[in-house]
N, C-alpha and C positions, 0 to 999 in steps of 0.2 A: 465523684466528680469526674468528668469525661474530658482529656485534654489528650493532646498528637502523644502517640504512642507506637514505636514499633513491634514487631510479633512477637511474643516469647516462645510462640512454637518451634521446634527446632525440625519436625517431620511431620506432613501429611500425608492424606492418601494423593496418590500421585496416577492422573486419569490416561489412559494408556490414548493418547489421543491419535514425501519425504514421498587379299587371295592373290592372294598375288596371282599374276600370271605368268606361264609358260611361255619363253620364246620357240618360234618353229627353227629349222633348219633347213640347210639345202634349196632345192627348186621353190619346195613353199612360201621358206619367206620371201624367197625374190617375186613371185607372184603377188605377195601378200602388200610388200611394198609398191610394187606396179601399179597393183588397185588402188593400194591406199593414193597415191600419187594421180591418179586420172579418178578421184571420186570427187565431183565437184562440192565448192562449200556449200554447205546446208543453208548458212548465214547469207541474208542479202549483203550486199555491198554495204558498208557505212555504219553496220550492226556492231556498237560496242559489245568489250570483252566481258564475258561474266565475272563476276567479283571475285577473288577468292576466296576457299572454301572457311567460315569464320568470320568474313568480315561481314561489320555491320549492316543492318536495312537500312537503305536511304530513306531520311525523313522523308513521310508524306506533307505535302503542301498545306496549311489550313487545319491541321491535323489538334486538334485542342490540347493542352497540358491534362494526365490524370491529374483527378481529382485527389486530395492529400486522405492517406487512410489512419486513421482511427488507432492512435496506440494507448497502450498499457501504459500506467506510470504508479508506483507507488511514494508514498510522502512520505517523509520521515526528519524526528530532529536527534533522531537516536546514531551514534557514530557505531553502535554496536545493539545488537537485537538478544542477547545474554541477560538473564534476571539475574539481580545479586541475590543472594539471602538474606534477612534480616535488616534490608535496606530503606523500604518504605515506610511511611505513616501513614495513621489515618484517626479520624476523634474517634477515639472508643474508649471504655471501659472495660478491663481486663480480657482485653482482645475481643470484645464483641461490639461492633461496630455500629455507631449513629449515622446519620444519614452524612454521606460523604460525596462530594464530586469532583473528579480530577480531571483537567482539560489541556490540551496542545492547540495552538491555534497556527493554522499555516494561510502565510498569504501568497496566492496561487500566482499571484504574476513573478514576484521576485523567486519562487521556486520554479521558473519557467511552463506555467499553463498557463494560457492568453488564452484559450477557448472555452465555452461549460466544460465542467468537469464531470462522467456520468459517473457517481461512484458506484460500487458493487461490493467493497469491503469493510469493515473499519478492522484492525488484529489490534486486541490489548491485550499486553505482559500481565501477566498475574503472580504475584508471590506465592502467597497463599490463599487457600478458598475451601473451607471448611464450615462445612454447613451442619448447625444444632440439631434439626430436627429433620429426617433423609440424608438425602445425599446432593439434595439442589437449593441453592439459593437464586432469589429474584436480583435480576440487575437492568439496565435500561442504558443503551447508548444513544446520543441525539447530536443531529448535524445541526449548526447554527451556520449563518451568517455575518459578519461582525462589520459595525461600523461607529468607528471611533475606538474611545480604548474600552480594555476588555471589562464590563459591566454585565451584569443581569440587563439592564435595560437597554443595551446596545446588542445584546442577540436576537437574531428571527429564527426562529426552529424551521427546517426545511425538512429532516427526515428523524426518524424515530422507529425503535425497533425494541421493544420487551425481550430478555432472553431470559435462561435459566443456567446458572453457572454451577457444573457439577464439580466435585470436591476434586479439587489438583493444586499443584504446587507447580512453581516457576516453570511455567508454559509460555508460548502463546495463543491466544482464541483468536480465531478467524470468526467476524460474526458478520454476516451475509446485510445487507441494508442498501435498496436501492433508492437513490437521490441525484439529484442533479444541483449540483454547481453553479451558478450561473458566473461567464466571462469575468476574470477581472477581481472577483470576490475574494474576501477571508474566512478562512473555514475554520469554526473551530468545533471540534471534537470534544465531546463530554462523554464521560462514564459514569454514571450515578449509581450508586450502590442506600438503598433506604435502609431504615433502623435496623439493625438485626435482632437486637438486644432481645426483644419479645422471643425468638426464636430459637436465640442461639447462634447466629449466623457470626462467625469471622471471614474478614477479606480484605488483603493487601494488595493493592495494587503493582505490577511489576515495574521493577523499575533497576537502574545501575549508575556504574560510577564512575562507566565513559562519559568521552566528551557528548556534547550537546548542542545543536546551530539554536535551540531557540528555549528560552522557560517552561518550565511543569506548573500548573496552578493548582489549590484543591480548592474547595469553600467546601466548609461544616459549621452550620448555626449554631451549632451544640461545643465548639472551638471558637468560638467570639469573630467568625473567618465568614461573614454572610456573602461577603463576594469574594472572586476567584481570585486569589492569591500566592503570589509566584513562590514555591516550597523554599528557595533562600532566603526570603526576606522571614518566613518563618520559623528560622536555625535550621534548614535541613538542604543545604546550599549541592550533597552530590543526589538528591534523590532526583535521578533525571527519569522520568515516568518515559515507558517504552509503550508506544500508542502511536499507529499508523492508520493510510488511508489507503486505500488503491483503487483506479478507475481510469476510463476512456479519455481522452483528450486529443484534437487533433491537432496536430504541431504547425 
């Protein structure tokens, strides 16, 4: 029977994955002086002083505001990016895992993006990730949409990206996944990890026992969990799942 279960492994393999000048004397400078005194100004009359050296260019008239440029921002509800050990869950049986999905949901305006969001990143924490048969297991990250509260039926998929998670221990993966945001939206983040059991495959998701600005959710069909549900409300109140985002937004 397959129910939340954290890892009994205590080690795996761990994937190696950071002039001055001169005054004259004598006759010369009084010469020097003489000219200087009968060399008429260069300057017409009424020719203001040149600035000095450092001070700023006077605004052009008409002249447009740049355009605002494009920054970096990554997301996060993690106070701290450190995997605990032996922290997380996930529905398995004797640590070989049924289909599981873990999710962070960020809403882009109260985290200050007001523009599309281009992502380019997602980094999820991993515990463990110990795979039965090689050295790789199948996993699947997918950006949604969200509107209204968090349901299967309230997500739109907007990006999706197959990886192959090779055997390591409390890391983070950086996995590459280009999407766009749109203005104003809620983004939530999925990790899906399918049946392993056929294969052998273990994998816990990373996670710790810092503080947290927002919920971790899992659903596992095979845990009576079909929709994503917040890990406290099913006894597991510090597993704060460490899963970000990162991407372009103009401020």
């Amino acid at each position: 029977m397959m129910t939340w279960l954290k890892s009994s492994c205590t080690a795996v393999l761990t994937l190696a994955l950071i002039a001055c000048a001169t005054a004259g004397s004598g006759d010369d400078s009084e010469a020097g002086a003489d000219a200087a005194a009968n060399t008429p100004d260069a300057r017409p009359p009424g020719t203001p002083d040149a600035p000095p050296p450092g001070a700023p260019d006077a605004p052009v008239v008409g002249t447009p505001d740049a355009p605002p440029v494009p920054q970096s921002i990554t997301l996060s509800h993690s106070t701290s990016l450190a995997i605990t050990p032996g922290n997380s869950v996930s529905c398995n049986l004797d640590n070989l895992h049924a289909d599981n999905s873990y999710y962070r949901v960020f809403d882009l305006p109260s985290l200050g993006v007001t523009s599309p969001l281009e992502i380019s990143k997602v980094t999820v924490g991993i515990e463990t990730a110990l795979a039965g048969v090689g050295t790789m297991q199948p996993a699947t990250v997918r950006l949604h949409t969200l509107t209204g509260p968090l349901t299967l039926a309230n997500l739109t998929l907007f990006g999706s990206v197959d990886i192959a998670v090779a055997n390591q221990n409390e890391t983070l993966l950086d996995v590459p996944i280009a999407a766009t945001a749109p203005a104003g939206s809620t983004v939530v983040v999925e990790v899906f990890t399918p049946d392993g059991q056929p294969s052998g495959h273990s994998f816990f998701i990373g996670s710790n026992t810092a503080g947290a600005t927002g919920p971790s959710y899992l659903a596992a069909v095979d845990c009576s969990a079909a929709e994503p549900a917040d890990v406290a409300g099913l006894g597991f109140p510090d597993m704060h799942i460490v899963l970000t985002i990162t991407g372009l937004h103009t401020p």
